[in-house]
N, C-alpha and C positions, 0 to 999 in steps of 0.2 A: 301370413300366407306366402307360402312358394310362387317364384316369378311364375310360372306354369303356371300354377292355379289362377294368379291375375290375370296374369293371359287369356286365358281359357273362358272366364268369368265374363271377361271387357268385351272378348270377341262373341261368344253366346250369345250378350245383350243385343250386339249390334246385330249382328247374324237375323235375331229375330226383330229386328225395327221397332228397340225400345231404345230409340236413343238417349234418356235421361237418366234410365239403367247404365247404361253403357257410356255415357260421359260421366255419372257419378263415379262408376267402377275404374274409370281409366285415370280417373286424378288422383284417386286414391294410391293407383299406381304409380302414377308420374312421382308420389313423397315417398313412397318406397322404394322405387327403382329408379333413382332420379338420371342415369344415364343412358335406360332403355329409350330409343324412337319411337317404339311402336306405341307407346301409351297417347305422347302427343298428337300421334296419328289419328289413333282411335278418337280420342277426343276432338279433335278436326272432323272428324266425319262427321259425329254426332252431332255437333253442335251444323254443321252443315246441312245436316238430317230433318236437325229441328228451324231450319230459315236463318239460322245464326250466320251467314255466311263472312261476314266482317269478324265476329269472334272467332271464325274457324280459322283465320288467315295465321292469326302468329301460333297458332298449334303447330302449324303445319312447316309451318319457318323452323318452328323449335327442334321437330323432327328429321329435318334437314342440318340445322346445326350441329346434332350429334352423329346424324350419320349422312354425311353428303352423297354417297352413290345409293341412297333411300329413293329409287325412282319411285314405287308407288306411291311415299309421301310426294314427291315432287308433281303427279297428275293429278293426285288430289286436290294440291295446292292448285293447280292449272285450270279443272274442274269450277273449283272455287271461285278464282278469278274470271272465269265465263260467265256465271253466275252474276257476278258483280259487274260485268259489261268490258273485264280491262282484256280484251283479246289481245292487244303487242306485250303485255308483262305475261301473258301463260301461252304466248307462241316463243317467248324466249326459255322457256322453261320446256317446253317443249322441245321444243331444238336440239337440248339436251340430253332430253330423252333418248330422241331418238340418229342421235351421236352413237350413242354408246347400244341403242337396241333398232337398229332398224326396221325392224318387223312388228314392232310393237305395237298389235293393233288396237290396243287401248288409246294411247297416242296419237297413232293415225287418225283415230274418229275422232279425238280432243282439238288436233289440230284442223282439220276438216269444220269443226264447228267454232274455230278460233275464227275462221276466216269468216262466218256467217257474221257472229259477231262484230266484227269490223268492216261490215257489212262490201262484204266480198263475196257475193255469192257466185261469180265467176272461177274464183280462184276457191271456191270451197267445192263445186263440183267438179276441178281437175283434181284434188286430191283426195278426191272421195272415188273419183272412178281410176285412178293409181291404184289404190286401197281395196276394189273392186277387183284389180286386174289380177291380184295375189292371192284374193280370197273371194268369189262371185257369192259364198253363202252367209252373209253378213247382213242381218235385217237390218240394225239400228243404222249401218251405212246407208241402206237403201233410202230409208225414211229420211235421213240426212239428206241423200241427197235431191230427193224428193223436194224436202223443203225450201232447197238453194232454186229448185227449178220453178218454184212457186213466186218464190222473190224477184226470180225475172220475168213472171209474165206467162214462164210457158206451163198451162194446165195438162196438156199434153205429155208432155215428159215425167211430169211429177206423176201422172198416174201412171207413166209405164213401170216406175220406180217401185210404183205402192203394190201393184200388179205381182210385179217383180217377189217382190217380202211376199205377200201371201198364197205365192206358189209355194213359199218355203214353209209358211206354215198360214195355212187357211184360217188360223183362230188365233193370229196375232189382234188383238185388242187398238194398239196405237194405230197399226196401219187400215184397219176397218174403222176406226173413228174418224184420221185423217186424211182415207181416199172419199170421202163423202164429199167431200166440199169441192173437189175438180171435178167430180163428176156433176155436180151440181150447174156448176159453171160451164159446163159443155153440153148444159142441158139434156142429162139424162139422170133427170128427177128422182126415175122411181129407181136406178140403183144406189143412186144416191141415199133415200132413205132405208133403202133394205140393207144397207152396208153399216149404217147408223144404229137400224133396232139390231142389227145380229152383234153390233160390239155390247152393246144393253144387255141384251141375253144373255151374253158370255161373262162381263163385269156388270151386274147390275148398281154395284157402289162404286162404279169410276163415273166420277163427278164429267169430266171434258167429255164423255160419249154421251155422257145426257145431254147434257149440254148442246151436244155437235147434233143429237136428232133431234131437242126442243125447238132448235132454231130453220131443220128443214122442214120440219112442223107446220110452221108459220110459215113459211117462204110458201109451204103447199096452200096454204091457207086452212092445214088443219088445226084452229085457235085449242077446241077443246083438249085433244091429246098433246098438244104443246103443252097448253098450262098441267096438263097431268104429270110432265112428265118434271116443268118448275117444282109442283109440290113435291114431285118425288125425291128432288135434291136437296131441298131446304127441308126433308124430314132429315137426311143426310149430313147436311150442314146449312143449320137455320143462316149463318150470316155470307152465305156466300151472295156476292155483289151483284155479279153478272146475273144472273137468278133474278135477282131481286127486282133488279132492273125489267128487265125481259121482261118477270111477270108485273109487273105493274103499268107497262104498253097494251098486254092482255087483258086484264082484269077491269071487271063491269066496277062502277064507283062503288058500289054493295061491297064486294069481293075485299077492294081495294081499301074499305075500311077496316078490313078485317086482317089486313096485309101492313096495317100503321106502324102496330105496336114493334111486330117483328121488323120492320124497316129501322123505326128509333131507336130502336137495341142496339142492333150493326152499325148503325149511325155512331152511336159512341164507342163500339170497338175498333172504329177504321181511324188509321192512323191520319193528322194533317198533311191536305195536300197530297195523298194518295187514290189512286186508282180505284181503290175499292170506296174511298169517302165519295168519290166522284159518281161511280155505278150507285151509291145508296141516295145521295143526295137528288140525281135524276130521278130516281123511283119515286122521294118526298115530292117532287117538284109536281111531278106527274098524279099522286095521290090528292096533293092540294090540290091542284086546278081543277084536275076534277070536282074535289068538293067545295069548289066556287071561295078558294081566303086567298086570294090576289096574292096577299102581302108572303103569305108562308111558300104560295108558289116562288114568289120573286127573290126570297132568301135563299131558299133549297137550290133553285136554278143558277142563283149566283155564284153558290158556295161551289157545285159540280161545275161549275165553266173555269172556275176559277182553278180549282186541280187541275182541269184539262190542259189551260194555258202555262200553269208550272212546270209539267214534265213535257210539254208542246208547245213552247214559245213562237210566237211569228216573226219572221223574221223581215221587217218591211223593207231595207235596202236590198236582200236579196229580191224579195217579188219584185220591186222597183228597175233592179237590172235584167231579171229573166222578160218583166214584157215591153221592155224596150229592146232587148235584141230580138224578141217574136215580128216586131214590127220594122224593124231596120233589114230583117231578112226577107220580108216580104214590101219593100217600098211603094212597087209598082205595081200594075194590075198581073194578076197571074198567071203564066201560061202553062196549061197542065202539060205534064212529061207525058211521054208517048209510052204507055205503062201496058203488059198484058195480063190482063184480070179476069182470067178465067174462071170465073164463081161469079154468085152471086150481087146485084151490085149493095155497094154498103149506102143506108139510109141513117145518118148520125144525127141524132136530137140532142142538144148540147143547151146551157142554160147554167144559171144558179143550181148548187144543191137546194130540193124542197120547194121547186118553179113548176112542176108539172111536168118534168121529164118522162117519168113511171106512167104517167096516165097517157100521154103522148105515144109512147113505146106499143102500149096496150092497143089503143085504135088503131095505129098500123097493122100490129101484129096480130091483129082479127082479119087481116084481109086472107086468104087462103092461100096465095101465093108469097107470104112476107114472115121469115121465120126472125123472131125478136130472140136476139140474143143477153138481153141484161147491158149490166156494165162491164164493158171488155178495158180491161187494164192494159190488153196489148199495144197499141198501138204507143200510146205515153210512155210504156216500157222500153220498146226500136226505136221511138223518136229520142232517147233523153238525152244521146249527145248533142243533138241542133238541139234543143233547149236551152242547157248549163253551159254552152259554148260555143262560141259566133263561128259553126262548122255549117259551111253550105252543103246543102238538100241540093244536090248535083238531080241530072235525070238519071242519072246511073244508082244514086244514091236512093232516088225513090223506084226504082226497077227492084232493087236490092229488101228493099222495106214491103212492098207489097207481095212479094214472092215468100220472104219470112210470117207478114202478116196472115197471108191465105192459109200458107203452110198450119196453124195455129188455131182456123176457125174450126169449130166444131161439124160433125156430118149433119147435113141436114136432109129434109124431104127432097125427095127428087119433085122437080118442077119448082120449087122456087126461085122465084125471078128476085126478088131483095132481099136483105138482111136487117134487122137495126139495131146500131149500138146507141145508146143511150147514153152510154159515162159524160154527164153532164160536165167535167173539166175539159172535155174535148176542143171545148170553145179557145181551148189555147193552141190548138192543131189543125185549126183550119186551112190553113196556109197549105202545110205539108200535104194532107189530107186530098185537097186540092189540086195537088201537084202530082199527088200520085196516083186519085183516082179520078180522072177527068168526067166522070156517068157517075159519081155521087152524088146526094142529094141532103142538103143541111138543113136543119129546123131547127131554128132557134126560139125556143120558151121564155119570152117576154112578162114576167110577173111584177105588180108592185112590189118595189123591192125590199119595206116595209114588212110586207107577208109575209114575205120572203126571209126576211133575218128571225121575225119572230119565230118562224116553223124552225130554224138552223139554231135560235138560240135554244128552244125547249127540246133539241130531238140530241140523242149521244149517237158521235160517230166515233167507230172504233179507229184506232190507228192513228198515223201521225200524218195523214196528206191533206188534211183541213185544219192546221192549225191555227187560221185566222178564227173560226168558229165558234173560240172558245172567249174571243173580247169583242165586244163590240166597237169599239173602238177602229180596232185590225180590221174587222169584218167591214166596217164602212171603208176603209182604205182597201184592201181587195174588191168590194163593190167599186169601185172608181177605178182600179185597170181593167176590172173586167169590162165598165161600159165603155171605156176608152177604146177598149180593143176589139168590143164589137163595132165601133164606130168604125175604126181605121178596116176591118175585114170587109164591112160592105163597101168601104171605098176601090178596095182591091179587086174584090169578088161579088162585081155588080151581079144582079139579078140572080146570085147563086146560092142566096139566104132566105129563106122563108122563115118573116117572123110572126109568130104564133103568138097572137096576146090571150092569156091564161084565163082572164075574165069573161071574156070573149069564148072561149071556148067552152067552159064549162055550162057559161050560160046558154050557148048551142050548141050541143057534140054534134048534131045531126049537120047541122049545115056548117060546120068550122070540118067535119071531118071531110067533105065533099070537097072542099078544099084542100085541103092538106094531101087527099088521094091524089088529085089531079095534081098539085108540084110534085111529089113523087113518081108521078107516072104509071099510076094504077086507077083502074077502073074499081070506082067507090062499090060494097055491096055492105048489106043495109047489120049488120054485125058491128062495124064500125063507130054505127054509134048507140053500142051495148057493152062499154068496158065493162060492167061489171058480170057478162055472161066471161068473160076472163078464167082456165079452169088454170094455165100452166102456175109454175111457180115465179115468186117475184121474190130477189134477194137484198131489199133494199127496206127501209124504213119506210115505206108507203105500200109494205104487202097486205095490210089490213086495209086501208083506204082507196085501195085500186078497187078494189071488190067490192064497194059500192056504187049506188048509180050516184054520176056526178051530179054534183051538187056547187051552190055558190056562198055556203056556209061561212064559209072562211075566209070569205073576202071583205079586205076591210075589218080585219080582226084585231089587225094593229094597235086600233084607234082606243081599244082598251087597255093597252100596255104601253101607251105611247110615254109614259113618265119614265117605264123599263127600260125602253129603247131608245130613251133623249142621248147618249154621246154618240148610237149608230147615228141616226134622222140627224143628228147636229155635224156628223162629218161626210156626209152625201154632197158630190159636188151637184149644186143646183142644172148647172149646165150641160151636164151629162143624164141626169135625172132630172126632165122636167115638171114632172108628176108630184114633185114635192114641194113645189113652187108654192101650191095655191093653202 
């Protein structure tokens, strides 16, 4: 064959996204044209095509060796290396790029998402809106930069972004998949999922927009068209993880028998110590216990914690230092800054993950003047400098925080006199919290802390900000600054902690809620203690358990997996935890 016709041939396959056409086709070329770039190219893409991305690295070198001013092979190669996580080796390559092409907006958006990667999302929405300023009609910019505004907190922004792209094109698919989830969070539900079923419509075989309306599904508390929409994916691709998972949080124990075989399959297609072995294994964990074999529960659930903590290591000397400067900043008792909070006041319920935050959030936010906003990632977002660095929280400092903060809450009903945020890691922010909003009001979820780790050992959180979660071990050593630092807070912040003990409450809503109205500052009505007339959505792992009427099921559940949970229970300081004494 004529080098044309290889060419021709190599690029057709790829063209149509056969890439094993198209890496077979281009090595055949690379022995006949052994000085042409472009075959190793091809072959770099394809094998990039197919998840090969470590194989595609020395293609892409090779096609570079023969022709150095190869900038396409050279974004490829930079692409590549995104992929791979190395953002300072394809920002250096990039550099070069665009040395020589300044305008290169392929480039620009590699470089923009080089910085995400190295997790810059500051420095990735200044060159995403440079990149913007030369060309405003650039979806995949948009969405970029969308994403960087996600990573700091602001849902706000990111939806102007996403707003932004589907002015450009109203049937863009990624941006109707992924404006669903800020509007979610700024609770407005129902565009949220109308944004979710119109990308479904448009892709009905794009895996992430099922996906993205399975899970507001559930958050609506609509179980059955969730789980319709799992089976829809897994007719699509039986071993997809996240799927699996999902549905098997869903599914009656019946369902979930019937959910085994496909689960055991995927089980030995996922790789060790991968993310997807981790998503199938929580599915078995959850299949077992269901069907009452202790012991298969207790493999399944170890094997998924144990992924979890490979690519999520904890890291104990850093916790170690961040809650000793929490408390070295706050030594004395606190005096709030003279702050103007024009809005609503914030009511923050703060505890363990899986303490009874979500249920907590509920009974306020059935009061008629108390709009519940979920877990707001804002505030920990403005705080992170005084966290990771012994910078004082000046009163200028929290003027400056609350102003940013408000600016970010979502619109609510007129006439709302509170708010409440829920993000149960809040318990680290009190201080600040405190300081910047003197008419706030803290509830603290008091659970046996036993419960407690069992509900956090069997439940999958996504992400990396619980990564004690995944050992028990860890988990007991975070259990012990956190109760340290509840200690030291109420030393600071007399009378300005209301602790809520979970057993307590569930075994009376009626009368634990009359309380909890009156520290808050609202006149109790009789809704309150009906979490499960609850219709809004919940975005958290208790959106199926909120919606029942409370119950004390769960308490004292430990005591059956207490062999499970022997190196947490065996690293609980006694002193801090009295409850474990006896």
């Amino acid at each position: 064959m004529t080098l044309q016709n290889d060419l021709q041939a190599a690029f057709g396959f790829l063209n149509q996204g056969k890439f094993k056409q198209a890496l077979k086709q281009s090595k055949a070329g690379m022995k006949r044209h052994k000085t042409h770039p472009d075959f190793p190219n091809i072959a770099g893409i394809s094998l990039s095509g197919l998840g090969k991305h470590r194989d595609a690295v020395p293609h892409f070198k090779k096609a570079l060796a023969l022709a150095p001013g190869f900038h396409e092979a050279r974004k490829n190669l930079a692409q590549t290396l995104l992929f791979l996580q190395q953002g300072e080796t394809a920002m250096k390559l990039l550099d070069r790029v665009l040395k020589d092409q300044p305008g290169d907006q392929a480039a620009l958006y590699l470089q923009a998402q080089a910085h995400l990667v190295m997790n810059a999302p500051e420095a990735a929405i200044e060159a995403a809106t440079a990149a913007l300023a030369r060309d405003p009609r650039q979806p995949r910019m948009l969405r970029l930069r969308a994403t960087a505004w996600k990573n700091l907190g602001d849902e706000k922004a990111a939806l102007e972004d996403y707003q932004a792209t589907l002015r450009l094109n109203p049937n863009d698919v990624d941006a109707l998949t992924n404006i669903s989830l800020p509007l979610a969070r700024l609770m407005r539900q129902d565009e949220a999922t109308e944004a979710a079923q119109k990308a479904v419509a448009l892709a009905p075989e794009n895996l992430e927009a099922r996906r993205r309306l399975a899970s507001q599904l559930i958050s609506n508390g609509e179980s059955d068209a969730a789980r319709a929409h799992c089976l829809a994916i897994l007719d699509l691709d039986p071993k997809d993880s996240q799927v699996l998972e999902m549905l098997a949080r869903l599914n009656s124990r019946e369902q979930n028998a019937e959910l085994l075989p496909l689960a055991q399959k995927a089980l030995k297609a996922a790789p060790p110590r991968s993310q997807d072995r981790a998503n199938v294994s929580f599915a078995l964990a959850r299949i077992s216990d269901q069907g009452g074999d202790k012991g298969a529960f207790a493999a399944h659930n170890d094997e998924a914690n144990a992924c979890m903590a490979a690519q999520n290591p904890y890291d104990y000397e850093d916790s170690e230092r961040q809650f000793s400067r929490l408390m070295a900043a706050f030594p004395e008792a606190i005096t709030p800054a003279e702050t103007e909070a024009d809005s609503p006041r914030p009511i923050y319920v703060v505890g363990m993950p899986r303490s009874g935050t979500t249920l907590t959030e509920t009974v306020i936010g059935l009061h008629p003047k108390v709009f519940p906003l979920g877990e707001r990632g804002v505030p920990a977002f403005l705080l992170h400098p005084y966290l990771d660095k012994e910078q004082e929280f000046t009163p200028d400092a929290a003027r400056t925080f609350v102003a940013e903060d408000i600016s970010r809450l979502p619109d609510m009903p007129e006439g709302t006199a509170a708010y409440v945020d829920k993000m149960p890691d809040n318990y680290r922010l009190l201080g600040h919290l405190l300081t910047a909003y003197p008419d706030a009001r803290f509830v603290h979820l008091c659970r046996d802390p036993r419960d407690v780790a069992l509900s956090i050992w069997r439940g999958y959180f996504s992400g990396s900000s619980l990564t004690y979660a995944y050992d028990l071990k860890a988990m007991a050593h975070r259990f012990n600054l956190y109760g340290r630092l509840m200690q030291h807070w109420r030393r600071v912040m007399p009378g300005r902690i209301y602790d809520l003990r979970y057993e307590s409450f569930v075994a009376d809503i009626e009368g634990e809620s009359r309380k909890l109205a009156a520290f808050c500052g609202l006149d109790w009505v009789e809704d309150m203690a009906r979490p499960e007339r609850h219709e809004g959505q919940v975005l958290t792992l208790s959106n199926t358990q909120v919606r029942q009427t409370a119950h004390t099921r769960s308490i004292g559940k430990w005591e059956k997996y207490a062999d499970v949970l022997a190196p947490f229970i065996d690293g609980l300081d006694p002193e801090i935890w009295p409850e474990i004494k006896g």
